[in-house]
Every structure is written in C-alpha cells, then in structure tokens.
C-alpha positions in Angstrom: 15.2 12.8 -2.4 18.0 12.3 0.0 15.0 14.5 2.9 12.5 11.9 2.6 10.8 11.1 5.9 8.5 8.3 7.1 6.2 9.3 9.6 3.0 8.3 10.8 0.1 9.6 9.2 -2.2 12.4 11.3 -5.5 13.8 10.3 -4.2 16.9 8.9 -2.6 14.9 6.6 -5.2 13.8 4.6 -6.0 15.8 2.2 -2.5 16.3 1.1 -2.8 12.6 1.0 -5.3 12.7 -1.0 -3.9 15.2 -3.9 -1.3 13.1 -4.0 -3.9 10.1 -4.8 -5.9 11.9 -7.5 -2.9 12.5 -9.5 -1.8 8.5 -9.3 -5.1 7.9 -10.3 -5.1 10.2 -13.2 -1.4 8.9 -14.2 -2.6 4.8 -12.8 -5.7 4.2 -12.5 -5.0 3.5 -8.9 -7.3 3.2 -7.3 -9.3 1.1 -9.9 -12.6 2.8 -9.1 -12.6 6.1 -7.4 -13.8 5.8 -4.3 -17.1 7.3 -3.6 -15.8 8.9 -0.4 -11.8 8.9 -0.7 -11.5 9.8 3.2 -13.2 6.8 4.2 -11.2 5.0 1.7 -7.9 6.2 3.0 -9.0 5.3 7.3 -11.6 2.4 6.6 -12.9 1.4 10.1 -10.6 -1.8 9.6 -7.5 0.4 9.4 -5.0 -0.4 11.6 -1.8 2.2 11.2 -1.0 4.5 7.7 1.9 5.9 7.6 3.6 9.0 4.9 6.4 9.9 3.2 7.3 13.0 3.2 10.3 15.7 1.6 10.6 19.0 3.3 7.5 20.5 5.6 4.4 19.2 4.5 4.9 17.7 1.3 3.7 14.2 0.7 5.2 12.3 -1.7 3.8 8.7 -0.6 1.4 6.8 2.1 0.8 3.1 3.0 -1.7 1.6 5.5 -2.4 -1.4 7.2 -6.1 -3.0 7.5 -6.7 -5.9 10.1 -7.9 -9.0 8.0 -11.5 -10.2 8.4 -11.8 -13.5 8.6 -13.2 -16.1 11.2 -10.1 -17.7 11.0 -8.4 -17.5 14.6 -4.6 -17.4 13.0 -5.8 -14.4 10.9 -5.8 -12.1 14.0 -1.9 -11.9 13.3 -2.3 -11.0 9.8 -2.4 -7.9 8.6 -2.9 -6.2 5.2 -0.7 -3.6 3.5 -3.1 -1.5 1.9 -3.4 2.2 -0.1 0.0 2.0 -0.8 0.9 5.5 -4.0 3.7 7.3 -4.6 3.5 10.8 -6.5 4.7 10.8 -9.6 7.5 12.9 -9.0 8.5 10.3 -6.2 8.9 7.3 -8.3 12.8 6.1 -9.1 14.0 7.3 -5.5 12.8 3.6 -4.0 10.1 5.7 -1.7 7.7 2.4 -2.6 10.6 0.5 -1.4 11.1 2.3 2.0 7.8 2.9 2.7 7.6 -1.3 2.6 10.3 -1.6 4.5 9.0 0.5 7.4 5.9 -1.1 7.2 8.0 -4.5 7.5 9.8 -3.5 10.6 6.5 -2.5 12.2 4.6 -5.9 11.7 7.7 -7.4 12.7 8.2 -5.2 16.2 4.2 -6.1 16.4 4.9 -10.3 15.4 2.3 -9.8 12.4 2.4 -11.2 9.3 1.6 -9.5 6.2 -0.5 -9.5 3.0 -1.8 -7.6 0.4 -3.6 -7.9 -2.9 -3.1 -5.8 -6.4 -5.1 -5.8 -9.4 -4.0 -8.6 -11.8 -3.4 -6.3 -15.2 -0.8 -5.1 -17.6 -0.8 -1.7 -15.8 0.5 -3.3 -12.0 4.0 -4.9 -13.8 6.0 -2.0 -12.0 4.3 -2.9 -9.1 4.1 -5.8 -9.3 8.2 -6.2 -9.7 8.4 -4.1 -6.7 6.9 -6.6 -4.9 8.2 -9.5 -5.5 12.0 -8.1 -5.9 11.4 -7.4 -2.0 10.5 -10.4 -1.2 6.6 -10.9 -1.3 5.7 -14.7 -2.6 2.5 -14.9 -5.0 0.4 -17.1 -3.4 -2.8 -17.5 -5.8 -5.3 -15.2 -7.9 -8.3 -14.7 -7.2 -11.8 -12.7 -8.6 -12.3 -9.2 -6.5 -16.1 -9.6 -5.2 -16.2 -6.1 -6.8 -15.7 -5.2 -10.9 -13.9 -2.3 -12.7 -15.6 0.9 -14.0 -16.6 -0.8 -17.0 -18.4 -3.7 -14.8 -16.0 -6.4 -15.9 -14.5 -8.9 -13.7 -11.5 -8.0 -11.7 -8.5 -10.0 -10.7 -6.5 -10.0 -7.7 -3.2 -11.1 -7.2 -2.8 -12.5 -3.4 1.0 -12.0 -2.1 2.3 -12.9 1.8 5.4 -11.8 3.6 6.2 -13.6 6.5 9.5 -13.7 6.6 12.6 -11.4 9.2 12.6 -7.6 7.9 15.5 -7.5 4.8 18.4 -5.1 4.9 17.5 -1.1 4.7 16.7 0.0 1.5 19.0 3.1 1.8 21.1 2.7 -1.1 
C-alpha cells in the first residue's frame, strides 16, 4: 500500500465510507450496534474533523474522526475524542490504523488539543487494543457504556489519553 493517502474526509465520501464500515462490521462487530442511521453516526453534530485513507482514486481503505468532548468541565474544551476509527479488511498489516493515528496526532497537536478515546472492553478489541497502547495511548480506567450490546447486556469501555508531543512517522 505504498499509494495510501490521508486526506480529509468530504461529503462525497461517505458512502464509500460507509461500505467500507459494513464490511468491518460484518468481519468486527464494529460498530457494536449498527447504527440506526450510519450517516449521522459517521458526522454526529459533535464532530469536529474526520479524515480518510485512501489507495488510488476513490478508494477508501480507512477513516478516523474527531468529536469535541461534552463535559461541563472548562479544561475539557481542549480535549478531543478520536472517534469511528475502521480499516477495510484488505487494509489491515500495512499500519493504515497506525498512520491514520498519527495524522490525527499531528493535528491535535498543530490545534494544542489533547486526545482521548474509548473502545469496547472485550476479547474481540485485543488487536486494537495493542494498536493503541504500542503508540503510545495510556489506559486510564474502565468504565460501563450508558448504552448495552445487541443482546442488552452491559458494555465496557476502556478510557485511553494521549497527551503527549506527536511520535516519529510511522512510515516504515
């Protein structure tokens, strides 16, 4: 995948965005629950900036967003959550995970935000779950999602934060 491309996500990418989300879920059962309406799901009104990766014209392989936090807490309004981050299955083992972090990283940097993010606590995240913390996200605490799986049990969240300079490029 030596043509991937991070750009920033436009309208017309959605749907593409989108096929490439059904077939994680199929594969991951990301997200959890479908969403009732996947647009809205992918540019929630607290979105901030999303973001693709892309190989050749028109061909997503991977997206990430940022939300803005919602909190009444005043420091919060320079945190920022990484959110709606997939990668197509064809995508995985070329570190496009990796590099889309990374770009996200060097934004909230440029922007002096911190970042968070939350993923499901569950057998199924380990790959993600490595991916995080080999780049450098600290677990901060779990925590039970105010929402439950398809199955209506319980769901835990695993709380990371990032807040430190933007690592080396993940090139190699």
């Amino acid at each position: 995948m030596d043509d991937l491309r991070i750009r920033d996500r436009e309208p017309a990418d959605l749907q593409r965005c989108l096929s490439v989300l059904a077939d994680v879920h199929r594969l991951d059962r990301y997200p959890l629950n479908w969403p009732a309406d996947p647009h809205q799901w992918l540019s929630p009104d607290n979105a901030q900036h999303a973001w693709i990766a892309e190989t050749g014209p028109n061909t997503v392989v991977g997206h990430i967003a940022v939300h803005r936090t919602i909190s009444a807490d005043p420091a919060s309004a320079t945190v920022v959550e990484v959110s709606r981050l997939f990668v197509a299955p064809a995508a995985r083992r070329y570190n496009t995970a990796t590099k889309l972090l990374h770009h996200t990283r060097q934004w909230a940097t440029e922007h002096q935000l911190d970042l968070t993010l939350e993923i499901v606590d569950d057998p199924r995240s380990a790959a993600a779950i490595a991916l995080y913390e080999h780049t450098g996200w600290r677990h901060t605490h779990t925590t039970t999602a105010a929402w439950t799986s398809p199955e209506g049990r319980p769901v835990r969240l695993r709380r990371y934060t990032l807040t430190d300079n933007v690592p080396p490029n993940p090139s190699t």
